[in-house]
KEKE-3310 file (N, C-alpha, C; in steps of 0.2 Angstrom, whole numbers, plus 5000, padded with zeros to 4 digits):
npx = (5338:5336:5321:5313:5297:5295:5305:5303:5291:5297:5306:5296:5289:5295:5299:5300:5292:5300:5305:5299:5296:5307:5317:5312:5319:5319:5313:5300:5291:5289:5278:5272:5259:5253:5257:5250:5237:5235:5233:5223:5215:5212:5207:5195:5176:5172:5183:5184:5183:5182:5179:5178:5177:5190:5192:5193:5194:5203:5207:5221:5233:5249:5264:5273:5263:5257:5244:5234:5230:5224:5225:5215:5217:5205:5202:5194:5196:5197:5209:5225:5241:5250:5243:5243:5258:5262:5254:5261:5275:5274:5270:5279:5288:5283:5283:5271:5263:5249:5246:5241:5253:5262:5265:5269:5271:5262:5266:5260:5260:5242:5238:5237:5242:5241:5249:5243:5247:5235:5221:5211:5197:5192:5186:5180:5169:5163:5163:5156:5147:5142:5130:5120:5125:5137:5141:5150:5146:5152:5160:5161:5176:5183:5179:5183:5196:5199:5197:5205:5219:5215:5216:5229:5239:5235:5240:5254:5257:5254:5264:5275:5279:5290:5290:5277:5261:5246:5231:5219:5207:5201:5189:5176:5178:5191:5197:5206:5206:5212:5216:5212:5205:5213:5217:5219:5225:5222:5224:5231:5230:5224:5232:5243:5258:5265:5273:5285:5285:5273:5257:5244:5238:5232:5223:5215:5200:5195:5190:5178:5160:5151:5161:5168:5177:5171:5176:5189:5180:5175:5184:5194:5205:5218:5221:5229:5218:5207:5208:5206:5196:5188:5192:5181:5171:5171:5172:5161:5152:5157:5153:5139:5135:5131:5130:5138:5136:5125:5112:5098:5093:5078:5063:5067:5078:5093:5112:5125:5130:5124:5115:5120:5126:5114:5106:5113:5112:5100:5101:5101:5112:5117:5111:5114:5123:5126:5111:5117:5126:5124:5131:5143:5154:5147:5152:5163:5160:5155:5161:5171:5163:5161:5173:5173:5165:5174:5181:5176:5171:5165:5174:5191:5203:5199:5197:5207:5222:5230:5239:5234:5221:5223:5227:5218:5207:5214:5218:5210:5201:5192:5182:5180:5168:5162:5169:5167:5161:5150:5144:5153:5144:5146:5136:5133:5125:5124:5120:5134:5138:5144:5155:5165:5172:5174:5170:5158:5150:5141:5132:5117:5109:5109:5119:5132:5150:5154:5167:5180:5190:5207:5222:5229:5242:5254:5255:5244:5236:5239:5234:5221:5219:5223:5215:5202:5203:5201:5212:5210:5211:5222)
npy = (5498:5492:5492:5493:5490:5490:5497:5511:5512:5512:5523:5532:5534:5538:5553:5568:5582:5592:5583:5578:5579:5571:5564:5547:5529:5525:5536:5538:5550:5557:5562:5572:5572:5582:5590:5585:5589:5604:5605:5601:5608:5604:5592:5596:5594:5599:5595:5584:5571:5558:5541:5524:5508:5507:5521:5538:5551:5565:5581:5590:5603:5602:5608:5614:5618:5608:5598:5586:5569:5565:5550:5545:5533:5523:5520:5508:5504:5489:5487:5484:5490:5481:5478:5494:5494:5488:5493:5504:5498:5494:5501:5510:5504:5505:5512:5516:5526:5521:5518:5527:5538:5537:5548:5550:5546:5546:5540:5540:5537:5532:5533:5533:5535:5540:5547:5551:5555:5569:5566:5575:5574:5563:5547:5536:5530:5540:5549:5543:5533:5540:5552:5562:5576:5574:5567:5565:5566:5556:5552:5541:5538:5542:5533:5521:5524:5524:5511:5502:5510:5506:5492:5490:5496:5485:5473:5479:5476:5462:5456:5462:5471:5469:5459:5450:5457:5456:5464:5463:5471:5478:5489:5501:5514:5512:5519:5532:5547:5557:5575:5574:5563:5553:5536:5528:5517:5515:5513:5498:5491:5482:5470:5458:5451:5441:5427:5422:5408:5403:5396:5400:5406:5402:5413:5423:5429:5444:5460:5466:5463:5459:5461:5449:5435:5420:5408:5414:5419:5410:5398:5406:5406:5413:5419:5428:5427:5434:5446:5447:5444:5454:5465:5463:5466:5479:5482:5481:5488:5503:5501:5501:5511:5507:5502:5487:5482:5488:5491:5482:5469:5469:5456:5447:5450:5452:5453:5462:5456:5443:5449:5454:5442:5436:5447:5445:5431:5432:5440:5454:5462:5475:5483:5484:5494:5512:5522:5537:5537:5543:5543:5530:5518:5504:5492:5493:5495:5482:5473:5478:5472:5459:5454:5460:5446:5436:5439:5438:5423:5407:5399:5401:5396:5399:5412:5425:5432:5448:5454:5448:5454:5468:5467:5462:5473:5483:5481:5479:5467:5449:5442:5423:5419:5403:5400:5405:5406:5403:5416:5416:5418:5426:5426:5432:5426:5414:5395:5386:5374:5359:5357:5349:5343:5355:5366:5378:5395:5399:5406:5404:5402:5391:5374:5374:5376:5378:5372:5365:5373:5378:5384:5385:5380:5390:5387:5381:5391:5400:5395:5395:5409:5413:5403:5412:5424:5432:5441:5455:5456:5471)
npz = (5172:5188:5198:5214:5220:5234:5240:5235:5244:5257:5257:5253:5263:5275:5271:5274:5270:5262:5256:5247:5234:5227:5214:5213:5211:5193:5187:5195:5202:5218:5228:5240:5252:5257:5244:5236:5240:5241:5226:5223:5228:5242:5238:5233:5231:5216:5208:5207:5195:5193:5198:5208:5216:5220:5224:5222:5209:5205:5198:5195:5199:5197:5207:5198:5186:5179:5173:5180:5185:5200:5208:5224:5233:5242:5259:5261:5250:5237:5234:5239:5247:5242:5227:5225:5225:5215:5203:5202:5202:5189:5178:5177:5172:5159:5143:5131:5116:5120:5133:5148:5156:5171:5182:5196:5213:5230:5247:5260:5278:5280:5266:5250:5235:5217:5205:5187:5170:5165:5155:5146:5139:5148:5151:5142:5145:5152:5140:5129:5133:5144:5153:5149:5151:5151:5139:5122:5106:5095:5081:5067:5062:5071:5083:5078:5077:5090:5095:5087:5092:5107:5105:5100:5112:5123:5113:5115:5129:5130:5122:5119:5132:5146:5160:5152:5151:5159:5157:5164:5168:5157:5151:5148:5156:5159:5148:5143:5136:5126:5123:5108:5109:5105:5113:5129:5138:5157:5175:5180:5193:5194:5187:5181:5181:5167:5165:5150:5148:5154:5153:5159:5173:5190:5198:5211:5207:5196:5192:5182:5182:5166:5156:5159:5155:5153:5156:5164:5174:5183:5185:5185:5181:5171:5157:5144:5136:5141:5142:5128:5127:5135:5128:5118:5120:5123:5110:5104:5113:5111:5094:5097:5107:5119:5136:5140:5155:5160:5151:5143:5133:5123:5122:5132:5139:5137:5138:5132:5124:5121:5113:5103:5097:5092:5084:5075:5071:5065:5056:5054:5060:5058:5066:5078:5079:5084:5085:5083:5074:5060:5048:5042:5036:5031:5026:5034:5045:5049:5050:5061:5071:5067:5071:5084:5090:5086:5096:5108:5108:5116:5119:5124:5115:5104:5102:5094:5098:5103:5094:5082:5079:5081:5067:5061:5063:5058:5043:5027:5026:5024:5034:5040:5044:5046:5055:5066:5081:5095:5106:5124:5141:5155:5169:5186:5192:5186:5184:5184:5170:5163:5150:5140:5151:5159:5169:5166:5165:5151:5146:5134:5119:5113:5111:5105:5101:5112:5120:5130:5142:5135:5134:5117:5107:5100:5086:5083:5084:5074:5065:5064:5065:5051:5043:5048:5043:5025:5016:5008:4990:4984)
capx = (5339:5331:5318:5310:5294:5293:5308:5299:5286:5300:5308:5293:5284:5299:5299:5297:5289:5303:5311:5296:5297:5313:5314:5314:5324:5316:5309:5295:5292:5287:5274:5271:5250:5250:5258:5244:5230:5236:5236:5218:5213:5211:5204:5189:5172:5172:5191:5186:5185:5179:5180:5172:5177:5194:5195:5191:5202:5202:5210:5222:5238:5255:5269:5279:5261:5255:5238:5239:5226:5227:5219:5218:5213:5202:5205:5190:5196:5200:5218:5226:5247:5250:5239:5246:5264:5262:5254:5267:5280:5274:5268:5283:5294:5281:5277:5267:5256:5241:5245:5244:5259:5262:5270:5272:5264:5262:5263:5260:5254:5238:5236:5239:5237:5245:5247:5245:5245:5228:5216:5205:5191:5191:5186:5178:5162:5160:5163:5152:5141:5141:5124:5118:5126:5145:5141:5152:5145:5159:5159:5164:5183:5186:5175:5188:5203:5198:5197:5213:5222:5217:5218:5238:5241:5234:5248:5259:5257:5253:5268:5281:5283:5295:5289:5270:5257:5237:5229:5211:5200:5195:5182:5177:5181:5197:5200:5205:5204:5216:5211:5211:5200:5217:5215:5224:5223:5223:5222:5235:5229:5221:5236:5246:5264:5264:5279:5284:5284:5267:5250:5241:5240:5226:5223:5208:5193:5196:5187:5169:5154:5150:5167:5172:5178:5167:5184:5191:5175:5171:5191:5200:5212:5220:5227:5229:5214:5202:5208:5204:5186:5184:5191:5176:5165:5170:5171:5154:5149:5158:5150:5132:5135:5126:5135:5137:5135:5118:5109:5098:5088:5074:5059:5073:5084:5098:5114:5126:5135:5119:5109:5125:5124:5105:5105:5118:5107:5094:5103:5102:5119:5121:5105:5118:5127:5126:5107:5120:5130:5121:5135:5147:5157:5145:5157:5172:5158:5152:5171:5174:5155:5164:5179:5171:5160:5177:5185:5171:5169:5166:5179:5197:5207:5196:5198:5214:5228:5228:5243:5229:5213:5224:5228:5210:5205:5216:5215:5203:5200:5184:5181:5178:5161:5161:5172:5164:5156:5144:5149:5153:5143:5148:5130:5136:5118:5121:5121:5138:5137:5149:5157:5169:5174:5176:5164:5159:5144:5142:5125:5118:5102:5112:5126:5136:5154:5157:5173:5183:5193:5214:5227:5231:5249:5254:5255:5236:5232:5241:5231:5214:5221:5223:5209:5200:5202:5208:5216:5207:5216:5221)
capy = (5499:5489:5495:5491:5495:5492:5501:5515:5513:5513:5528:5538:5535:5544:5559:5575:5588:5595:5580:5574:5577:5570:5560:5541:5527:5525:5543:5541:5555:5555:5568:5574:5571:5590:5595:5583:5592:5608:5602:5598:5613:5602:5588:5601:5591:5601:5594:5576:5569:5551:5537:5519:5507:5510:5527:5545:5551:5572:5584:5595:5608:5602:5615:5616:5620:5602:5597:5580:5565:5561:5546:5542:5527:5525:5515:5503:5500:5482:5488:5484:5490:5475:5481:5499:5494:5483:5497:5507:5496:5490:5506:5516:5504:5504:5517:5518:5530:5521:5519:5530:5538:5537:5553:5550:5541:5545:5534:5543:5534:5527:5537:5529:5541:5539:5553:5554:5562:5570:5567:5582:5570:5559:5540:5532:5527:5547:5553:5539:5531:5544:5554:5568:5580:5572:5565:5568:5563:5553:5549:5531:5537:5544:5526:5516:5527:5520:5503:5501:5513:5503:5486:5492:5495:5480:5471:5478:5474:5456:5455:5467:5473:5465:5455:5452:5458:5454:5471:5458:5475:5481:5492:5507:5517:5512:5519:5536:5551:5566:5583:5574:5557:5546:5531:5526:5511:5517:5506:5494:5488:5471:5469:5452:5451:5436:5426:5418:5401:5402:5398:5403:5409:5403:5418:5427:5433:5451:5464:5471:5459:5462:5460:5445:5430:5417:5403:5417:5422:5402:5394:5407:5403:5419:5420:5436:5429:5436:5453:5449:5444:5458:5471:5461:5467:5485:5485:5480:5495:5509:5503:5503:5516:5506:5498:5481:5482:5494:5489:5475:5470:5463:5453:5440:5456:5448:5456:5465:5450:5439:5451:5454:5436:5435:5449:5440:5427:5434:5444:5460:5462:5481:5484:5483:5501:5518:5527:5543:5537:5544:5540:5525:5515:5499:5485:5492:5494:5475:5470:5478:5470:5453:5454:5458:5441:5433:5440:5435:5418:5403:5394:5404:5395:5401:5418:5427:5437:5453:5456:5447:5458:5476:5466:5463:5480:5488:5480:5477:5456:5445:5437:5418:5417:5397:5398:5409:5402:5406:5420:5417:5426:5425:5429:5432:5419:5408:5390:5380:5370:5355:5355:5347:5339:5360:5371:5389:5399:5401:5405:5407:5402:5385:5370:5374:5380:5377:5367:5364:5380:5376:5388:5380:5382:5397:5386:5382:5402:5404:5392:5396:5416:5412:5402:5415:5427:5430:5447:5455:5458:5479)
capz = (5180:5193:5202:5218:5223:5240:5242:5234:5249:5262:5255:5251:5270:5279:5266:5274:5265:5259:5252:5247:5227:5222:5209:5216:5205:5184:5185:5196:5207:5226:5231:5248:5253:5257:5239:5230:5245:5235:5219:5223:5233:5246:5238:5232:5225:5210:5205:5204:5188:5191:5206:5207:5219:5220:5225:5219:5202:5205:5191:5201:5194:5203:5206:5190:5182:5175:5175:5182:5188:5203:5211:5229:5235:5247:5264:5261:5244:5238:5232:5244:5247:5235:5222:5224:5224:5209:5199:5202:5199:5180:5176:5180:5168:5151:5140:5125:5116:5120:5137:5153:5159:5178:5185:5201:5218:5237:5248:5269:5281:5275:5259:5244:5229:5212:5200:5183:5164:5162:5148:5145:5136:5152:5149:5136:5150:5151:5135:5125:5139:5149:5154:5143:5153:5149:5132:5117:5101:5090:5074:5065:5061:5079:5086:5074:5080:5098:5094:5085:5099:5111:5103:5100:5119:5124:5110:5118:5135:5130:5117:5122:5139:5150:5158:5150:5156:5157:5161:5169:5170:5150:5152:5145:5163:5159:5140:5145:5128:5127:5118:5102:5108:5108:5118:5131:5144:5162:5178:5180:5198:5194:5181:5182:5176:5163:5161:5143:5149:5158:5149:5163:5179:5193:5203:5214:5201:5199:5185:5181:5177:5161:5152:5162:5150:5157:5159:5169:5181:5185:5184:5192:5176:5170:5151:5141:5132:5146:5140:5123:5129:5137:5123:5112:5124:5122:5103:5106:5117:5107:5090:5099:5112:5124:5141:5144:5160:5160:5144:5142:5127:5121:5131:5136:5145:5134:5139:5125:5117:5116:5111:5097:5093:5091:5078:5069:5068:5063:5050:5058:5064:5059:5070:5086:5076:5087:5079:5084:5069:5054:5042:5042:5029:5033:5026:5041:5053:5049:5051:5066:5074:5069:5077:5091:5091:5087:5103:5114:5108:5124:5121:5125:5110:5097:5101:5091:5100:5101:5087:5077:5081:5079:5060:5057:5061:5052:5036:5024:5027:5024:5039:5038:5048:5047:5062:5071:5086:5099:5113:5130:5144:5165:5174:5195:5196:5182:5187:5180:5165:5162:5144:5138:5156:5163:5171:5164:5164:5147:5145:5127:5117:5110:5115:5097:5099:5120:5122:5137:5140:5136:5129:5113:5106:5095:5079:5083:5085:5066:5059:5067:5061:5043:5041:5049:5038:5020:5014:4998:4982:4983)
cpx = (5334:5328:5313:5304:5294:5302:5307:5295:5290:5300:5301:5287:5290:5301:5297:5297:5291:5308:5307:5293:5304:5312:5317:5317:5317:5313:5301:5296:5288:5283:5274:5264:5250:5252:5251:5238:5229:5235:5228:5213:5209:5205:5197:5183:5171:5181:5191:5182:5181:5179:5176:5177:5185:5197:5190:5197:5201:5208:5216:5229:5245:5259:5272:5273:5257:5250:5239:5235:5228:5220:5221:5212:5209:5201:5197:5192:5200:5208:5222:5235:5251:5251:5243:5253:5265:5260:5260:5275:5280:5274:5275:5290:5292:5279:5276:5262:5251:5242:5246:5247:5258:5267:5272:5268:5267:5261:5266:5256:5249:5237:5240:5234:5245:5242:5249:5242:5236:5227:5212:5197:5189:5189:5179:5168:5159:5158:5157:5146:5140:5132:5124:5122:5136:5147:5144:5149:5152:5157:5163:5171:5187:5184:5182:5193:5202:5199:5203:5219:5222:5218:5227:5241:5240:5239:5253:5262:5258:5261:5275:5285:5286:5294:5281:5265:5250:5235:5223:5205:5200:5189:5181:5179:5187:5203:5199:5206:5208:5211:5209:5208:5204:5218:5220:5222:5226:5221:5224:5233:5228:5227:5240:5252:5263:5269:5280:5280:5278:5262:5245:5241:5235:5229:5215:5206:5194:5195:5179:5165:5153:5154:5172:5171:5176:5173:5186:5188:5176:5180:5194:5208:5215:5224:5225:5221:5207:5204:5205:5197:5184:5185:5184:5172:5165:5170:5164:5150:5153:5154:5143:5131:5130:5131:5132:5137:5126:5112:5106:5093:5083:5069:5065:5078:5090:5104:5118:5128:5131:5116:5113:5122:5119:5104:5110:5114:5104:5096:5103:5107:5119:5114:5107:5120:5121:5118:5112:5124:5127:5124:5141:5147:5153:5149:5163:5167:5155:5158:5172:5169:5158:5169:5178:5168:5167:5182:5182:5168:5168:5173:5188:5200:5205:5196:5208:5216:5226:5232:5237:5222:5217:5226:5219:5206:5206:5218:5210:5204:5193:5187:5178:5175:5159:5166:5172:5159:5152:5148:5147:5150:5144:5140:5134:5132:5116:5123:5127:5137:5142:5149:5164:5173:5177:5167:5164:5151:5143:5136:5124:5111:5104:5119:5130:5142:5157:5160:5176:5190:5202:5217:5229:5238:5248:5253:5248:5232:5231:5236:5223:5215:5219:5217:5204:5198:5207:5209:5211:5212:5216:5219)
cpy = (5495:5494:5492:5495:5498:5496:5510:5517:5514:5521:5533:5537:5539:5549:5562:5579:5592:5591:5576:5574:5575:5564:5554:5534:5524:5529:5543:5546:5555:5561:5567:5573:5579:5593:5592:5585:5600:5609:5601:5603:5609:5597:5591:5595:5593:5600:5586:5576:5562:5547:5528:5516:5505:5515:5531:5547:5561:5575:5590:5599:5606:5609:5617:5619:5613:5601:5588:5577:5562:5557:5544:5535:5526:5521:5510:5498:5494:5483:5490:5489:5485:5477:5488:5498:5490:5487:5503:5504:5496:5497:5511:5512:5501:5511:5515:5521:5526:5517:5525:5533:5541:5542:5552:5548:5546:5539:5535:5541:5529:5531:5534:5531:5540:5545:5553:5558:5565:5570:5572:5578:5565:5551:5541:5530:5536:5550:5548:5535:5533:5547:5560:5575:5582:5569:5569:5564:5561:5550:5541:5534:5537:5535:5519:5517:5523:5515:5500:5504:5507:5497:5486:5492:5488:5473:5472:5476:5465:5452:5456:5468:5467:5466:5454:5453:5458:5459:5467:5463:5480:5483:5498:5513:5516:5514:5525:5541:5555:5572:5580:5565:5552:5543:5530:5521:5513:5509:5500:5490:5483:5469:5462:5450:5441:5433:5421:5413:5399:5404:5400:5403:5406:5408:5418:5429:5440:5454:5465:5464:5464:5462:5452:5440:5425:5410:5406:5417:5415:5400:5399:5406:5407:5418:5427:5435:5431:5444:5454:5446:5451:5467:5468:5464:5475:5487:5485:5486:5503:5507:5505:5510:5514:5503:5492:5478:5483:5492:5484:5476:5466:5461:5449:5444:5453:5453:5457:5460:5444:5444:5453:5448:5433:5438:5446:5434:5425:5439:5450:5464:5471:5488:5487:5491:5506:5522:5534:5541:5536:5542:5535:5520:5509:5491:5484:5492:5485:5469:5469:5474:5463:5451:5454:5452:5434:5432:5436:5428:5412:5401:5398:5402:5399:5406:5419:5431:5442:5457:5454:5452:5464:5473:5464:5468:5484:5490:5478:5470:5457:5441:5429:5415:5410:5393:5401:5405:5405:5411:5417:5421:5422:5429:5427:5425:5415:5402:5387:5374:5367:5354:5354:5347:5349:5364:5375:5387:5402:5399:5408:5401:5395:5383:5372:5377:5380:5372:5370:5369:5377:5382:5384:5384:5388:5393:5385:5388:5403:5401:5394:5406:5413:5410:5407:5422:5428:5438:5447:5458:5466:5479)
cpz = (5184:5196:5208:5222:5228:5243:5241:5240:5254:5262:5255:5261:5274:5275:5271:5269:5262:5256:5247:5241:5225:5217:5213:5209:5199:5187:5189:5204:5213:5229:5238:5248:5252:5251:5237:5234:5242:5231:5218:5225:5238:5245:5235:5227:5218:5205:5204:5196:5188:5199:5203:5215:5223:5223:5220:5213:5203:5200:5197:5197:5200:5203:5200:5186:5178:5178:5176:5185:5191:5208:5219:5230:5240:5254:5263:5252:5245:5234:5237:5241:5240:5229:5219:5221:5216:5204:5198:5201:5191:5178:5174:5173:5160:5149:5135:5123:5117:5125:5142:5157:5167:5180:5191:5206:5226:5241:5258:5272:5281:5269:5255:5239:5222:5206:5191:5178:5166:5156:5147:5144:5141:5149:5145:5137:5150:5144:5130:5128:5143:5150:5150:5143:5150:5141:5128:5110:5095:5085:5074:5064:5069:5085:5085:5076:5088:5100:5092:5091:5105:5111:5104:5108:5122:5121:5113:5123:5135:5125:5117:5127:5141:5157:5155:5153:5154:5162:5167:5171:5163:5152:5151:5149:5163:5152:5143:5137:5131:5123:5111:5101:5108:5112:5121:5139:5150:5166:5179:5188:5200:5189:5187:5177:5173:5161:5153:5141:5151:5155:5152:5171:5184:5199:5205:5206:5202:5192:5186:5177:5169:5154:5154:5157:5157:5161:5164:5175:5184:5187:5188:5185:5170:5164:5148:5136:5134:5144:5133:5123:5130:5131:5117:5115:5123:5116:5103:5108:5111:5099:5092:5104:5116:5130:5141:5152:5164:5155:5144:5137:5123:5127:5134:5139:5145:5136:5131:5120:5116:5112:5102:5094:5090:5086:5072:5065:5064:5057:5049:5061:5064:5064:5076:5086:5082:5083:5081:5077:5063:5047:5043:5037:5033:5032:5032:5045:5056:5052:5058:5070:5073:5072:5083:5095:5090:5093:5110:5114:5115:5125:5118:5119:5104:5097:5098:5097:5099:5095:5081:5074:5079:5068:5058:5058:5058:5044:5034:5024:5027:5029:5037:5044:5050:5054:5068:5077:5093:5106:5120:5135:5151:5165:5179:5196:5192:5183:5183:5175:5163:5152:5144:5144:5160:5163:5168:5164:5158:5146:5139:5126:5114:5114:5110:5103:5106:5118:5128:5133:5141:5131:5124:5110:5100:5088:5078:5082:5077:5064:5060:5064:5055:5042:5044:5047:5030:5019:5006:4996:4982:4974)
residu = (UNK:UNK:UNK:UNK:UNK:UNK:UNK:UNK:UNK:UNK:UNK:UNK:UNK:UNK:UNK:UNK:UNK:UNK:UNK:UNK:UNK:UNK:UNK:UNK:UNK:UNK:UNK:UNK:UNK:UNK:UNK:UNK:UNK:UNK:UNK:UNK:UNK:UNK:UNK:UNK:UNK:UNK:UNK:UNK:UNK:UNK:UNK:UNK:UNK:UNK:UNK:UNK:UNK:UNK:UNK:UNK:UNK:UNK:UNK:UNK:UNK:UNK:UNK:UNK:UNK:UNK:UNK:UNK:UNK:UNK:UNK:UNK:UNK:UNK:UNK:UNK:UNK:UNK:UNK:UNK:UNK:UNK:UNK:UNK:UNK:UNK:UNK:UNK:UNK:UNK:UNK:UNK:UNK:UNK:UNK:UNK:UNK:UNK:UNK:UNK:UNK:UNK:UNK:UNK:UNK:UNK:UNK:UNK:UNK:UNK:UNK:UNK:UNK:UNK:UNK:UNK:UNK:UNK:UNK:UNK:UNK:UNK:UNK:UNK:UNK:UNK:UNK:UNK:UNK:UNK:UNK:UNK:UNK:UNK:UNK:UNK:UNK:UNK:UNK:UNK:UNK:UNK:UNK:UNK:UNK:UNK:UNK:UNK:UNK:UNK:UNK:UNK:UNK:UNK:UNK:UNK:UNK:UNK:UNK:UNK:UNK:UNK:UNK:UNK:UNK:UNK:UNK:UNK:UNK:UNK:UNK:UNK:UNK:UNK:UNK:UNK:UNK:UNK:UNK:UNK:UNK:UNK:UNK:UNK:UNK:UNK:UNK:UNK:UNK:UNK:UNK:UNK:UNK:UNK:UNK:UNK:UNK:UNK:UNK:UNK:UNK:UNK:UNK:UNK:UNK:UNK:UNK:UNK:UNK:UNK:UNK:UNK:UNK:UNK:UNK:UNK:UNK:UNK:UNK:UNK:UNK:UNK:UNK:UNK:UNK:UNK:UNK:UNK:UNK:UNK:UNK:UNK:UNK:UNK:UNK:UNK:UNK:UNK:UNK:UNK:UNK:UNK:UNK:UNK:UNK:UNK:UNK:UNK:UNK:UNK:UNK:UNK:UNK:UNK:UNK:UNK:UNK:UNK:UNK:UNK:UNK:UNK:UNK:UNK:UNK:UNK:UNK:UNK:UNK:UNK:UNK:UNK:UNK:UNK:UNK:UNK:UNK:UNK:UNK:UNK:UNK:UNK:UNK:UNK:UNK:UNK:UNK:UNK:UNK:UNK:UNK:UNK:UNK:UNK:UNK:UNK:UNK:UNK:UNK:UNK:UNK:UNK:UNK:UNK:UNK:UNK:UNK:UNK:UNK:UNK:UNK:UNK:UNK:UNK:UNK:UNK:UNK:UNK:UNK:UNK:UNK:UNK:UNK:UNK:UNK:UNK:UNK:UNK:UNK:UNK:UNK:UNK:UNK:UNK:UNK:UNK:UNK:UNK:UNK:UNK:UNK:UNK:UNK:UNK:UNK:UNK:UNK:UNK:UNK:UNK:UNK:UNK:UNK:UNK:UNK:UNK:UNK:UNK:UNK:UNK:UNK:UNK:UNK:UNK:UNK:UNK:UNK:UNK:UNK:UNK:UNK:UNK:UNK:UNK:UNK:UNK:UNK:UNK)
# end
């Protein structure tokens, strides 16, 4: 079925208040401001749940009895009508368990509020690098379960939906957890429909310092492998339980993915591991901690796929470390550096492993895969 947003926004600004949940066309439903002001108790500080620069995200109980996140946006925020309408269009015609389900949007006036499922465990930035007060301590199965979950949504997204899509904002504020810690990708607003034919996209810079693939923050040259930058980044933060955003380490106030590469070096790699994680199979935690140094490598071809990256999680493979090359990091104030005839900011302690950023064809992926890793003998 076709679906039209901004027919959606037509339709849901002249809503009265008593026409103002019907079901609108692919099942998204049309709220009234005053049911989700209800739904809220009026908007109540003790009903929100999260926020950033987007908006406020509050927990609130519609009429049928559902508990149900709902986010408004905020009239300063950078999402604009655009942005809105385009999260509610994609959203409303993908599911997967280990995405977000969108139940339904308002859209009165100026208010722009999108309602979905609730998580109980809230996001991933709460629950694991949250403050002391919201902290949940997770073990390595539950840590692995999150990485793989959310590795698989992001496959889908990138492999699947129709048409494809590059989420452009990974972060762990964006991994939300149900009652039972499974992961799921919220936040569709910076998202970028990706068609077949198309190696990449130049658009506006848009996502969180910290996770920005360095090609992407400098170039402005959007390929799905800016997401699988930025999931290295959060494998990263879930095995250490530290933020890359927050975190800095060492006298050189190294950010997380040097300071990764550095113990690697140095031959300390599993130094990076959570001290909350008293017991861990040390060969899957070593696995996971190279995958993520393969995700975030500078130079965009050398990184695998994400179909790749949920097959090196979830099997037992020996990495082949001689192909590994040095990570990429975006600083907001680090000056451009010409390789291989393209800028980037891809500041790091050595020149090794920077080339000039190009999407290399699929038969290049396979073969940079295989050789990348091997499969052991059951």
């Amino acid at each position: 079925m076709s679906f039209s947003c901004f027919g959606v926004f037509n339709s849901c600004k002249t809503k009265t208040a008593t026409q103002s949940e019907e079901i609108a066309p692919n099942n998204v439903r049309l709220f009234s401001y005053n049911s989700l002001r209800s739904a809220t108790r009026d908007f109540h500080p003790s009903n929100r749940i999260g926020g950033g620069g987007f908006g406020v995200v509050y927990r609130g109980v519609l009429r049928d009895g559902t508990y149900a996140a709902i986010k408004c946006l905020s009239a300063e925020s950078k999402q604009g009508t655009d942005e809105f309408l385009t999260e509610v269009n994609m959203i409303s015609n993908i599911q997967h368990s280990n995405l977000v389900e969108l139940i339904g949007c308002c859209v009165e006036g100026s208010n722009r509020i999108l309602v979905y499922e609730y998580l109980e465990n809230n996001s991933l930035a709460n629950t694991l690098l949250g403050s002391k007060g919201k902290h949940v301590a997770l073990d390595w199965p539950t840590r692995a379960a999150i990485c793989v979950g959310t590795a698989s949504g992001l496959t889908f997204l990138h492999e699947e939906a129709e048409p494809r899509i590059v989420h452009r904002d990974i972060k762990a504020s964006n991994i939300l957890l149900d009652g039972s810690f499974h992961p799921k990708i919220g936040d569709f607003g910076l998202a970028k429909l990706f068609p077949d034919n198309v190696t990449h996209i130049s658009t506006r810079v848009a996502g969180t310092v910290g996770y920005l693939a360095p090609e992407y923050a400098l170039l402005g040259q959007l390929t799905k492998k800016a997401d699988v930058y930025s999931f290295g980044v959060l494998v990263l933060e879930i095995v250490s339980g530290r933020s890359s955003s927050k975190a800095a380490f060492g006298e050189d106030l190294l950010v997380l993915v040097e300071w990764a590469w550095k113990l690697r070096e140095e031959g300390r790699l599993l130094d990076i591991v959570d001290p909350e994680l008293a017991k861990y199979p040390e060969n899957e935690v070593m696995r996971f901690i190279k995958v993520a140094l393969f995700c975030i490598q500078a130079a965009s071809h050398q990184r695998p796929n994400m179909k790749q990256v949920v097959a090196m999680l979830s099997k037992d493979v020996t990495l082949n470390e001689k192909l590994l090359t040095e990570p990429g990091v975006y600083r907001a104030h680090t000056s451009r550096k010409m390789v291989g005839g393209s800028s980037l900011a891809a500041s790091s302690s050595a020149d090794k492993g920077k080339q000039s950023v190009n999407l290399s064809a699929t038969s290049i992926q396979s073969e940079i895969y295989e050789s990348m890793t091997q499969m052991l003998p059951r």
